[in-house]
C-alpha positions in Angstrom: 0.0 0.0 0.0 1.3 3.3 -1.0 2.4 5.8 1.8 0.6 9.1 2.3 3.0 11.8 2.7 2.4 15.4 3.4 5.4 18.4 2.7 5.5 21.7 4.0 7.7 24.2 2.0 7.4 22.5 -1.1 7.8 25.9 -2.8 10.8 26.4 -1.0 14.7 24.8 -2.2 14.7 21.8 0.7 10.8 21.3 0.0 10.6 21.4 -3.6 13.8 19.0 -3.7 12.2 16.6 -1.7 9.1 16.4 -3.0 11.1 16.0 -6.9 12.8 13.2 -5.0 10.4 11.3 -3.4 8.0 11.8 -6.7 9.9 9.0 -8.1 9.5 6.1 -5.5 5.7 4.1 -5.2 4.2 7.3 -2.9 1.6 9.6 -2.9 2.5 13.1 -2.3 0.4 15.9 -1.0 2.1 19.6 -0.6 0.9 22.8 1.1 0.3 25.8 -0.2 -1.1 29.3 0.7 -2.9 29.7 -2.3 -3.0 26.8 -4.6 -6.4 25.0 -6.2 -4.4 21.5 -6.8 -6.8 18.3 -5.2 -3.5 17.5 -3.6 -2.4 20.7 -2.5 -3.3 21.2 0.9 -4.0 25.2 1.3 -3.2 26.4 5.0 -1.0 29.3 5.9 1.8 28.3 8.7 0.0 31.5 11.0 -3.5 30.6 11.0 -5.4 27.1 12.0 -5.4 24.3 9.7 -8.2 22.1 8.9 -7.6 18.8 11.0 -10.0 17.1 8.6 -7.1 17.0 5.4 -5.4 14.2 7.5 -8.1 12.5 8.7 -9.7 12.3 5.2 -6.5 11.8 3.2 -5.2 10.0 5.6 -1.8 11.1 6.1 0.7 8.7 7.0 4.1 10.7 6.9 4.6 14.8 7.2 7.7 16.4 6.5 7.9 19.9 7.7 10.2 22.4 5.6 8.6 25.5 5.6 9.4 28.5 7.6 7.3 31.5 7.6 9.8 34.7 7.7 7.3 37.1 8.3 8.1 37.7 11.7 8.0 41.6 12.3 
């Protein structure tokens, strides 16, 4: 059974390299995005609350945090 994996940052170098990367193994890949339409984009923004929901009904199995949110002042 494939793996359910969700990335932060995949806009981002780290992120978007990882996600390239693990594209080619047997995985399904879900990203997140502040402002994407994609099915398997998940759309949150890193200040606000995210919808617990996504992993229920996706069922994540794996999340690999990369992003950073630099707007700080």
């Amino acid at each position: 059974m494939k793996k359910n994996i969700l990335i932060t940052g995949s806009s981002g170098f780290l992120g978007g390299s990882l996600v390239k990367y693990l594209s080619l193994h047997d995985l399904n890949i879900f990203t997140s995005s502040r402002d994407s339409e994609d099915k398997n984009v998940f759309r949150f923004n890193l200040e606000s609350k995210y919808d617990k929901n996504f992993f229920q009904s996706k069922k994540i199995d794996v999340l690999i945090h990369c992003a950073y949110s630099f707007n700080y002042l």
